[in-house]
RODO-2510 file (C-alpha; in nm, 4 decimals, decimal comma):
residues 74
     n   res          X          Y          Z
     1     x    -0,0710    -2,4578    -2,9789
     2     x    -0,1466    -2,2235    -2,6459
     3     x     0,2254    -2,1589    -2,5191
     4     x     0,0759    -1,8075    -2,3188
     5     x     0,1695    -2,0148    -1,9987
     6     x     0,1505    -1,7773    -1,7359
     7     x     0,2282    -1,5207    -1,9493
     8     x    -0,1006    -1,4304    -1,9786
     9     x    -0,1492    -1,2173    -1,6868
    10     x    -0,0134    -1,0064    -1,4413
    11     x     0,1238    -1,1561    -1,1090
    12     x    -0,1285    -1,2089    -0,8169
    13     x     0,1309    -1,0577    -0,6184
    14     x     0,2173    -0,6874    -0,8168
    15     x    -0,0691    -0,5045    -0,6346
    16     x     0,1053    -0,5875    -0,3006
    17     x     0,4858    -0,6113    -0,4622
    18     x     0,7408    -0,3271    -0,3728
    19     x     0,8305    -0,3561    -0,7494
    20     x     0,5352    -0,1668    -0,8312
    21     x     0,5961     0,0976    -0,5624
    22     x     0,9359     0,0993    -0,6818
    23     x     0,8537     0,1517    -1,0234
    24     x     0,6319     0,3938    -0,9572
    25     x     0,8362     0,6343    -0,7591
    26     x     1,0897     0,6213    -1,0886
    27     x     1,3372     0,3795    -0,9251
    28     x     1,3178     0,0751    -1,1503
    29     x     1,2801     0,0273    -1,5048
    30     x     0,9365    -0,1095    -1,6731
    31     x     1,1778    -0,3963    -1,8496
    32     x     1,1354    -0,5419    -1,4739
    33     x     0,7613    -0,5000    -1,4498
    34     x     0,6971    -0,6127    -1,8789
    35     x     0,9482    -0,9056    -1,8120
    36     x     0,8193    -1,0341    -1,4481
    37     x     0,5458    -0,8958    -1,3140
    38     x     0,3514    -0,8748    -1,6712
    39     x     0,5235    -1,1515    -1,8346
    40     x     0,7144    -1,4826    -1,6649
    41     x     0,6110    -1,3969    -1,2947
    42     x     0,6906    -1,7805    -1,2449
    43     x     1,0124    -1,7401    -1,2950
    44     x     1,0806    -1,4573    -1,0339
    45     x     1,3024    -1,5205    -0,7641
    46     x     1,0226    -1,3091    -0,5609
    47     x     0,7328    -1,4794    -0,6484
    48     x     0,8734    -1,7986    -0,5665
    49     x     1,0326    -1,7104    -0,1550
    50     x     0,6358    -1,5541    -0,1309
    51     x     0,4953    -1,8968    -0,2836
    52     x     0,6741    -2,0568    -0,0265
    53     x     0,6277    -1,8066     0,2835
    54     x     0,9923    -1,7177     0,3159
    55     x     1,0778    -1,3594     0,3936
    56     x     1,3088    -1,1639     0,1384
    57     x     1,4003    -0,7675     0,1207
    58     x     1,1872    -0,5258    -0,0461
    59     x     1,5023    -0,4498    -0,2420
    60     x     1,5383    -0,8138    -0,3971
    61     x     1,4820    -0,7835    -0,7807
    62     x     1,3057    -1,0588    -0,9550
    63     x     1,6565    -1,2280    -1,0520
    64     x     1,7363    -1,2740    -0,7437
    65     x     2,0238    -0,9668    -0,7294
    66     x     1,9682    -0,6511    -0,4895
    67     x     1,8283    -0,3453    -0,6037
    68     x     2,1306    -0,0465    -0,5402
    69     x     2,0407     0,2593    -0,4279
    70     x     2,0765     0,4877    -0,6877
    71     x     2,0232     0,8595    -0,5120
    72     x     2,4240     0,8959    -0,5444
    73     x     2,4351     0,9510    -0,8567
    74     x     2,4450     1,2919    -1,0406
***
């Protein structure tokens, strides 16, 4: 029984994505990256508005919730 799905590779879209960047540069965790971008990319609020050609924030996390900026904190 092959249940890999699309789990099976790495989004088309990481090399472009501002995940990656954001990863990166220290500023998001690799849960994000292992759980979307390496794992159930289908299910990524991202992938899906770039399927479709809409426009969304470079701070929209794959959930669909906004990516705080963290350089407050001590």
């Amino acid at each position: 029984m092959n249940t890999s799905r699309s789990y099976s590779r790495q989004c088309k879209w990481f090399p472009v994505c501002p995940m990656k960047r954001l990863y990166e540069e220290g500023r998001l965790e690799h849960s994000w990256i292992a759980r979307y971008c390496q794992g159930d990319w289908e299910s990524c609020v991202r992938y899906q508005l770039e399927e479709r050609g809409i426009p969304h924030p470079d701070t929209l996390l794959p959930d669909g919730s906004e990516l705080r900026d963290l350089s407050g904190e001590s």
